[in-house]
C-alpha positions as CSV (number, residue, x, y, z in Angstrom):
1,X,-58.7,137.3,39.8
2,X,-59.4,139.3,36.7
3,X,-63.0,139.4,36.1
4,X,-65.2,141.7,38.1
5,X,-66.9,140.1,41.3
6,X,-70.2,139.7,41.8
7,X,-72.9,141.2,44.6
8,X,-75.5,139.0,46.7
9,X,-77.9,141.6,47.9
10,X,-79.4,140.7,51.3
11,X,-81.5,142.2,54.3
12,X,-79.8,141.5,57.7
13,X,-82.8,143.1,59.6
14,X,-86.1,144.2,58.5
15,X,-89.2,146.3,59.8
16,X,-91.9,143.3,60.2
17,X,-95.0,142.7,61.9
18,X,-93.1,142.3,65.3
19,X,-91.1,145.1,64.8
20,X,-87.8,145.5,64.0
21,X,-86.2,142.1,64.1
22,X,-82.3,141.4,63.3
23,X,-80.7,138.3,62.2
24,X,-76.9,140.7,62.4
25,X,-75.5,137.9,64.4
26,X,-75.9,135.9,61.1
27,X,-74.0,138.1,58.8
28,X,-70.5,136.6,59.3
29,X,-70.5,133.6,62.5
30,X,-67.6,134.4,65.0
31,X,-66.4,130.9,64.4
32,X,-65.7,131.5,60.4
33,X,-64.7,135.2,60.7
34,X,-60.8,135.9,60.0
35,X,-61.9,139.7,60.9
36,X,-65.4,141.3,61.7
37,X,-64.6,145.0,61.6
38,X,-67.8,147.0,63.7
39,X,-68.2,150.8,62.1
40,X,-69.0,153.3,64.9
41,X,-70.6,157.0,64.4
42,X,-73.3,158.8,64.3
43,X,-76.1,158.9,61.2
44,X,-74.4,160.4,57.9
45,X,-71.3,159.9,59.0
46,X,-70.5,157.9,55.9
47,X,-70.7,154.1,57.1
48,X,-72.5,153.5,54.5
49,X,-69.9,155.4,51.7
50,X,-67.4,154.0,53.6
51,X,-68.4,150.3,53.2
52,X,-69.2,150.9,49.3
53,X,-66.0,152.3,48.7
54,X,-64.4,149.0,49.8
55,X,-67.0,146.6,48.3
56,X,-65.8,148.6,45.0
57,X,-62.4,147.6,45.7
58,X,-62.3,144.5,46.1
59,X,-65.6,143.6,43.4
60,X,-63.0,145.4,40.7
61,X,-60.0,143.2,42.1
62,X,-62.8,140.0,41.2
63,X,-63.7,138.6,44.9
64,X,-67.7,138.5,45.4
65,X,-69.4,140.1,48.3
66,X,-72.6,140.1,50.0
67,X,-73.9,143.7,50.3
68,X,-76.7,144.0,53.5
69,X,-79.0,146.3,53.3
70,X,-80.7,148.7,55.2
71,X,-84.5,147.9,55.6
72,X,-85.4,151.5,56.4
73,X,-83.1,152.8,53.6
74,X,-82.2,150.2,51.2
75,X,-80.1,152.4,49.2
76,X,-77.8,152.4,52.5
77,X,-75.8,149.7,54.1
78,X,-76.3,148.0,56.9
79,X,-73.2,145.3,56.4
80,X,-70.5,144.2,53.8
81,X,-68.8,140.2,53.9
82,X,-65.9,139.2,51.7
83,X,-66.8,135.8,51.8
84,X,-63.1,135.0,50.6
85,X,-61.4,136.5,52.7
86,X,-64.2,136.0,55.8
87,X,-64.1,139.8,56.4
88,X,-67.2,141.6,57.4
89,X,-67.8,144.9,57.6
90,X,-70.7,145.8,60.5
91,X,-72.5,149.3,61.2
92,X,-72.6,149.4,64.9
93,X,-75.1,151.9,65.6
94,X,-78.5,152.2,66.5
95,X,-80.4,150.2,65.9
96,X,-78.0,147.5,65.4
97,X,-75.9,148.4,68.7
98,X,-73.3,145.8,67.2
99,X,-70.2,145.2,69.7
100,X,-66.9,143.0,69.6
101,X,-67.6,139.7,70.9
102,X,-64.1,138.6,70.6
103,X,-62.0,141.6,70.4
104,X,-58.6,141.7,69.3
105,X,-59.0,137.7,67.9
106,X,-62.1,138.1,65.8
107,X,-63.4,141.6,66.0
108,X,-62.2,145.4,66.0
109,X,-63.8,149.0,66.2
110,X,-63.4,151.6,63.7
111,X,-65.0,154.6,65.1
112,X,-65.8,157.4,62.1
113,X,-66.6,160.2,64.8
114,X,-63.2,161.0,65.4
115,X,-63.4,162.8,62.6
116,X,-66.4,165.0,63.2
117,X,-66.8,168.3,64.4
118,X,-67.9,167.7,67.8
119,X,-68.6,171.6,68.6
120,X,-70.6,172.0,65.3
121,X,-72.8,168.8,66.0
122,X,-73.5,170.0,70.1
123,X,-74.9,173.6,68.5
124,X,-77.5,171.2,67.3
125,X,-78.2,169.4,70.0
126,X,-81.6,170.6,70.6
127,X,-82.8,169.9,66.5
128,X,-81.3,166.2,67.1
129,X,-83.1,165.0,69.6
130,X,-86.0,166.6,68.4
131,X,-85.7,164.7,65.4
132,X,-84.9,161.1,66.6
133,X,-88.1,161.2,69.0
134,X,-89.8,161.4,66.0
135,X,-88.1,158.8,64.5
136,X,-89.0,156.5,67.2
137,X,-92.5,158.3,66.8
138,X,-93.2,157.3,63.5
139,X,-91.6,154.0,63.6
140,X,-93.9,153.1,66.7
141,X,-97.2,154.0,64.3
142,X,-95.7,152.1,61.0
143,X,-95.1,148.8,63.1
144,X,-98.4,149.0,65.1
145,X,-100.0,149.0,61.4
146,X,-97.6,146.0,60.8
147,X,-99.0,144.4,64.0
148,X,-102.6,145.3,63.1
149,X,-102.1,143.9,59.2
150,X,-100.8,140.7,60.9
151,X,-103.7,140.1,62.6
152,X,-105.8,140.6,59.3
153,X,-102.9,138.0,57.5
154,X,-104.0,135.7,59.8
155,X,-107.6,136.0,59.5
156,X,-107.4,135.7,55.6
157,X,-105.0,132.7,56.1
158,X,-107.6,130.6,58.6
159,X,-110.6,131.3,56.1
160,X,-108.6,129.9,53.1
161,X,-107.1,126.8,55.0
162,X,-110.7,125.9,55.1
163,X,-110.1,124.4,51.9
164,X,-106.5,123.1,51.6
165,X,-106.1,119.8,51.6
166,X,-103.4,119.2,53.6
167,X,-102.9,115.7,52.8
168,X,-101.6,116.0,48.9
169,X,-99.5,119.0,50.1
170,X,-98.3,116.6,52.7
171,X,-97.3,113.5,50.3
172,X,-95.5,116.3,47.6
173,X,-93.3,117.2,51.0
174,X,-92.0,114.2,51.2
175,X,-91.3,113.9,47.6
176,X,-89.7,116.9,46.9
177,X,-87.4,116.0,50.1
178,X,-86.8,112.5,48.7
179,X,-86.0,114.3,45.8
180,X,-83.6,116.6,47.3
181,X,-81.9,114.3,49.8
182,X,-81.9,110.4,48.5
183,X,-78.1,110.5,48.4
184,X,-77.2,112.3,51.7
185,X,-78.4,110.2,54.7
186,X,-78.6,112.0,58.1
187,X,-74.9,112.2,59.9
188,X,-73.5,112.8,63.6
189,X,-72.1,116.3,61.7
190,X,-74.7,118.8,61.6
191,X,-75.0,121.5,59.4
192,X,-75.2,125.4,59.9
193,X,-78.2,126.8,59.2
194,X,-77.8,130.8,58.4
195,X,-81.3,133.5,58.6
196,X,-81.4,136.6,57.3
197,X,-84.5,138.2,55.1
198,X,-84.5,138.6,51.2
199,X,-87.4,140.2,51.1
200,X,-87.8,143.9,53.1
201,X,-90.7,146.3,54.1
202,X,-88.7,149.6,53.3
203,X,-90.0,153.3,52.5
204,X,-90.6,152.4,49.1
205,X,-92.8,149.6,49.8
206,X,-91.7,145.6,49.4
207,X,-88.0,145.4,48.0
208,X,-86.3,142.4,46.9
209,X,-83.0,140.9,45.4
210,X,-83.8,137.6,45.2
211,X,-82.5,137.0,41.9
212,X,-78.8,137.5,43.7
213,X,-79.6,135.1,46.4
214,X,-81.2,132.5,44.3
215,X,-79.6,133.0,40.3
216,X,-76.8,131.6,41.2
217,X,-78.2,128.0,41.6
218,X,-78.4,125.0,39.0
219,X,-81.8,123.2,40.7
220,X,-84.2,125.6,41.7
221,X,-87.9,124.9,43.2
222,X,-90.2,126.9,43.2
223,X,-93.1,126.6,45.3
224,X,-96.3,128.6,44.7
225,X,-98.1,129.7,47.7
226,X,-101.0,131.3,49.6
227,X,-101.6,132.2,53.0
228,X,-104.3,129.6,53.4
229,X,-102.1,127.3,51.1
230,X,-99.0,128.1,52.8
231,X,-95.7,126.5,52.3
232,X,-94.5,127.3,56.0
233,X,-94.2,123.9,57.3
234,X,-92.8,122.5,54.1
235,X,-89.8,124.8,53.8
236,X,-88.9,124.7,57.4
237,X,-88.9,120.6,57.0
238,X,-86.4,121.5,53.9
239,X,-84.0,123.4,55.5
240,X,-84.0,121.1,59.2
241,X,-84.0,118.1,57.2
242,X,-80.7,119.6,55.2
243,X,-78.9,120.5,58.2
244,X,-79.9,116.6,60.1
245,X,-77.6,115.7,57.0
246,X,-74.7,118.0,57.7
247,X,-75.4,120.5,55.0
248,X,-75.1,124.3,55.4
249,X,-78.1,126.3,54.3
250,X,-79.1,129.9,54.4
251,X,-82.5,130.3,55.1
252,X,-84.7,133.7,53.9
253,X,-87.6,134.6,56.0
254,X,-90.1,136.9,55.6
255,X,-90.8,140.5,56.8
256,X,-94.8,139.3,56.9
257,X,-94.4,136.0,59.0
258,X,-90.9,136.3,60.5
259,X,-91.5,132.6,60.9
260,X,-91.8,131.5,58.1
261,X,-88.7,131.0,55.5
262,X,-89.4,131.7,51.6
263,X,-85.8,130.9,50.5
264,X,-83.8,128.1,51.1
265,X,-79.9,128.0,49.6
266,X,-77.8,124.8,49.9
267,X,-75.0,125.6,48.0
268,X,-73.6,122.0,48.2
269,X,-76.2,120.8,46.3
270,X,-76.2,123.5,44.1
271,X,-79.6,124.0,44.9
272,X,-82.5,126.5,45.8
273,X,-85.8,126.3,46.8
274,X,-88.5,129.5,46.8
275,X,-91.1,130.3,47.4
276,X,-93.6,132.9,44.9
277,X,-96.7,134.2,46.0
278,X,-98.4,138.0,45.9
279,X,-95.7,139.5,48.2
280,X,-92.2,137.4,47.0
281,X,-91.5,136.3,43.8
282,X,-88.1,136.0,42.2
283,X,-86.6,136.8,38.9
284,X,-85.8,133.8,38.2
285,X,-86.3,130.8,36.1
286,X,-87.1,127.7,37.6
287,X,-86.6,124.2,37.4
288,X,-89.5,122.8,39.2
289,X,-92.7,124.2,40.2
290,X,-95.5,123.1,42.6
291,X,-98.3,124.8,43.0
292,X,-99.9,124.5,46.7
293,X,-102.5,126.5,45.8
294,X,-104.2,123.5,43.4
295,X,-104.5,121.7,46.4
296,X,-107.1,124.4,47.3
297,X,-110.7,123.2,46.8
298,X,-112.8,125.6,44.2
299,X,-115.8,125.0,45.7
300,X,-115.1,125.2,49.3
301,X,-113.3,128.3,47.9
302,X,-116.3,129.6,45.9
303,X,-118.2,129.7,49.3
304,X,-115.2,131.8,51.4
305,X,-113.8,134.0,48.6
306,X,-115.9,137.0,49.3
307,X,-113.8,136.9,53.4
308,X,-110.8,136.2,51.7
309,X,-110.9,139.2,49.1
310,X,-112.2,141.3,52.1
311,X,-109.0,140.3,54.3
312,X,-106.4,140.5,51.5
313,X,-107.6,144.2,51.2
314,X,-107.3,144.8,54.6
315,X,-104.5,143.8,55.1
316,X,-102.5,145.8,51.8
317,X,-104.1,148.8,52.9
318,X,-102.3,148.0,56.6
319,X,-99.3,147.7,55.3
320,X,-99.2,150.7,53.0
321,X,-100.4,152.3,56.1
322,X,-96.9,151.6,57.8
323,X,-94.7,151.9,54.5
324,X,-96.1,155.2,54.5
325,X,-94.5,156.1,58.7
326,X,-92.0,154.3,57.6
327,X,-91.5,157.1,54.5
328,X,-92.0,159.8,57.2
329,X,-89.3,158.3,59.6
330,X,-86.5,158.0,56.6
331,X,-87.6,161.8,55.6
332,X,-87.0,162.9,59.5
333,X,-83.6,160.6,59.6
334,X,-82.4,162.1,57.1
335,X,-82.5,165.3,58.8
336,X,-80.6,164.4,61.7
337,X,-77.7,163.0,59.2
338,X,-77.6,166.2,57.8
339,X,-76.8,168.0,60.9
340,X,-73.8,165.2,60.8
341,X,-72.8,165.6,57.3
342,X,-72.1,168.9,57.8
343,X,-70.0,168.6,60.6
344,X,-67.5,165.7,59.1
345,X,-64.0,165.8,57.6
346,X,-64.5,163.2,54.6
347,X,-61.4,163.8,53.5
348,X,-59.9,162.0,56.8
349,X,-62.3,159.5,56.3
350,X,-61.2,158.9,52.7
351,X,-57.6,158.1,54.0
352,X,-59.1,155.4,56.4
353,X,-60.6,153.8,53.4
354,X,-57.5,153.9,52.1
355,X,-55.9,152.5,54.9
356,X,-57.8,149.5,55.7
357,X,-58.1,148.1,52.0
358,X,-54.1,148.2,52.1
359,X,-54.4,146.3,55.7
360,X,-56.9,143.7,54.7
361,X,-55.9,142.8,51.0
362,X,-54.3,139.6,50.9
363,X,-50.3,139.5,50.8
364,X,-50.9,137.3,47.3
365,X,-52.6,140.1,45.3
């Protein structure tokens, strides 16, 4: 491997309008794992740094990795795989509360506190806690906006079904899965389907890497949507009717309508399909498009449009509403990692970087 590797930038939790959801028991299955390796510690301890440091490693020795990010800080992250090797890298600490499943066989604990300053951290005992009650303050606020904007999504989505005709979106389903499936009949051996969110609500508003999750395809749908013209059914059809015919997909829902999946990967048929709308689109160019939203009737529109335009502001201005908590929470995280940074040898923490790229590279290199 000479060439540099590449990065697939992914979400495996996100702040959404249930609340914090988590697909972390997706980001490397037990079953396909040669070594899941949960990273334990407190906030700005250096998980994050720590993970980096060995993505840059091996990325420069040419393997690809999957980077997973954190939804409340995507600049930090929450997981690295080496899809190679089938290594994963987890942080195991709240939220996530990650622990071995299979210790020993699958997984291990790496525990960065040892090298804190326990004495230093306990002087600030009082400032911590303070702090991480208002975390869980602010968080409570940003996803009872979430909730709230929800409620308004739905609204604006029953007013515009009013006039989808569900029949023509209906017959292009079938085609596009003809289409996709003709040669691969449905077998005893199912396939794996794999969730995790492309698309995040994070303090900087809607974040996305589609392009790395979807770029790397030959055959790539695109399906235009609405909320009232909605794709939902179709791609969850897709990705079920993929894995009746034993092929493994990864599936990409959304931080809006956890339920519903906008990207669908099946990497044996060299294939994508996603879905664009206001709130996902990828940078990407495509090699099909349908557009649900011609199915829409203009004049049964003309006569709804007015409720529409009056929920779709509704519910932005909701969801700013909680991007901006969810701004406040990262500011008064931050401040507990501080009292953390302070108090940590990185130097120490340096040499188990060291350490553990030595003990996981492959003998072959």
């Amino acid at each position: 491997m000479n060439q540099k590797g590449k990065i697939k930038h992914v979400f495996p939790g996100g702040n959404t309008t249930r609340g914090f959801v988590s697909f972390y028991d997706n980001i490397l299955f037990q079953e396909e794992a040669n070594r899941i390796i949960v990273i334990k510690g407190g906030p700005g301890v250096g998980k994050s740094f720590f993970m980096k440091k060995i993505s840059d490693s091996f990325l420069n020795l040419g393997y690809h990795l999957e980077h997973h990010h954190c939804s409340s800080d995507s600049n930090s992250l929450d997981g690295i795989v080496i899809p190679d090797i089938k290594i994963a890298f987890l942080d195991g600490t709240a939220p996530h509360m990650v622990d071995p499943l299979t210790p020993g066989a699958v997984d291990e604990i790496l525990n960065l506190g040892d090298f804190w300053d326990e004495e230093g951290i306990r002087k600030n005992k009082d400032n911590i806690l303070k702090a991480n009650k208002e975390v869980s303050r602010l968080f409570k606020k940003a996803y009872s906006y979430l909730e709230a904007a929800f409620v308004i999504y739905e609204s604006w989505r029953d007013t515009e079904s009013l006039a989808f005709n569900n029949a023509k979106a209906n017959l292009k389903v079938e085609e596009l899965i003809k289409s996709l499936f003709e040669n691969y009949p449905v077998t005893e051996d199912i396939g794996r389907d794999r969730h995790l969110f492309g698309t995040a609500i994070t303090p900087n508003g809607l974040i996305e890497y589609l392009h790395t999750i979807i770029g790397g395809s030959k055959n790539v749908y695109v399906i235009k949507d609405s909320p009232g013209a909605s794709s939902k059914n179709m791609m969850e059809k897709i990705y079920k009717e993929a894995v009746m015919r034993g092929l493994d997909v990864e599936c990409y829902h959304s931080p809006i309508d956890v339920d519903k999946v906008e990207d669908i990967i099946i990497p044996s048929l060299d294939s994508a399909v996603t879905v664009v709308n206001s709130y996902h689109r990828a940078k990407i160019i495509p090699t099909n498009i349908t557009d649900f939203t011609s199915y829409l009737n203009e004049e049964k529109l003309r006569y709804i449009q007015a409720e529409i335009d009056k929920d779709k502001k509704l519910f932005e201005d909701l969801v700013q509403k909680s991007v901006v908590f969810i701004q406040k929470a990262k500011e008064a995280h931050d401040k507990v990692e501080n009292y953390y940074i302070s108090n940590m040898d990185f130097n120490k923490v340096d040499g188990i970087i060291k350490a553990t790229i030595e003990r996981i590279l492959p003998t072959e290199m």
